[in-house]
DRENSE-619774 format. One record per residue (C-alpha): x, y, z. Coordinates in steps of 0.1 Angstrom, whole numbers, padded with zeros to 4 digits, always signed. Layout:
% DRENSE-619774
XYZ/...
% end
This chain:
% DRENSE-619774
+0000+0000+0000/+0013+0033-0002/+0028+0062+0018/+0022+0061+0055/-0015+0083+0055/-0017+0106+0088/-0054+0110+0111/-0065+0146+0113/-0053+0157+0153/-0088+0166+0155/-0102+0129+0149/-0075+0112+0167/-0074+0136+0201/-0107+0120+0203/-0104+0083+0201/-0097+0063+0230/-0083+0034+0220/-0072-0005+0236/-0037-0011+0250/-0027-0022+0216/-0038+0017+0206/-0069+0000+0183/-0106+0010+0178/-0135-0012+0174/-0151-0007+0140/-0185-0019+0137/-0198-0027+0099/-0231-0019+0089/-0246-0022+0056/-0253+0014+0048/-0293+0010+0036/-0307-0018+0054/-0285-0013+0088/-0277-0051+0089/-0246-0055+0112/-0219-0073+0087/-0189-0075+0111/-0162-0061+0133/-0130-0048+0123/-0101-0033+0144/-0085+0001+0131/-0059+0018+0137/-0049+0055+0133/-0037+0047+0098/-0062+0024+0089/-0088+0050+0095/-0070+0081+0080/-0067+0053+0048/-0102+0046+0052/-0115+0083+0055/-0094+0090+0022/-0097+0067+0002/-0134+0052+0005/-0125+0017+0008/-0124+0002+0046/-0090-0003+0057/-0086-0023+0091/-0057-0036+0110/-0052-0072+0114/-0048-0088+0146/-0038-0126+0136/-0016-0111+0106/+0003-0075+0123/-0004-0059+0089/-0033-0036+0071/-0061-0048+0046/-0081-0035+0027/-0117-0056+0026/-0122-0068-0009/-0089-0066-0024/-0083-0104-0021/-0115-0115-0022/-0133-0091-0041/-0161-0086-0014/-0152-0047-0014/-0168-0026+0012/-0172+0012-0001/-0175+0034+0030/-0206+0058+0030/-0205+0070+0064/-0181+0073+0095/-0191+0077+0130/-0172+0078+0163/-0196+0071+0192/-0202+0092+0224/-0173+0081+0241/-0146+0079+0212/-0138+0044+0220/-0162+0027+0189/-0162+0033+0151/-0197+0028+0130/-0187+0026+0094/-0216+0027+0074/-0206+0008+0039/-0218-0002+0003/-0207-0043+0008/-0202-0057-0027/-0205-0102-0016/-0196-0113+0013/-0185-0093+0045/-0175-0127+0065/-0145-0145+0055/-0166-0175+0058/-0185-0168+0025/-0213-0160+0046/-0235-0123+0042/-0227-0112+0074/-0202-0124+0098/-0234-0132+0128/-0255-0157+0108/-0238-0182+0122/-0241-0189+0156/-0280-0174+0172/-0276-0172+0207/-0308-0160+0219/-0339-0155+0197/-0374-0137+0210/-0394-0169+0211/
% end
């Protein structure tokens, strides 16, 4: 990927962020509100994300950035970035081209239902 992009001092003076200096993202698909998954960014990952369109996370198994979609080709283009209340949670609001879940499925909670309103 290319040069190192910086946050705005504005955004990041307002994150909180883990030990390991990352922020929740929470995924939503961007018309319907369905909840597709849960990345982990970065202060790069979201200045790449904010400028380029595309959502850009940090990986946690691999120690490197990705971009969703440019292996797979199940591209998420970002429509809408919110930081909570408290600065410590992400909402991007994305276009998701496929699959969001690396299983293959829509979203990465169809899987396993926990509870269901009988």
């Amino acid at each position: 990927m290319g040069a190192v992009t910086s946050l705005d001092p504005a955004i990041a003076d307002r994150l909180k962020r883990s030990a390991d200096r990352l922020v929740p993202a929470v995924v939503q698909q961007h018309d319907t509100g369905e909840v597709l998954m849960l990345g982990w960014m970065d202060d790069e990952a979201l200045a790449r994300t904010l400028s380029s369109g595309r959502a850009t996370y940090w990986s946690r198994s691999r120690q490197e950035y990705w971009v969703k979609g440019d292996t797979s080709g199940h591209v998420q283009w970002v429509k809408e970035v919110r930081l909570d209340c408290d600065g410590d949670t992400l909402l991007v609001k994305v276009d998701q081209v496929g699959a969001a879940c690396h299983t293959g499925d829509r979203t990465c909670f169809d899987a396993d239902l926990l509870l269901a309103d009988a």
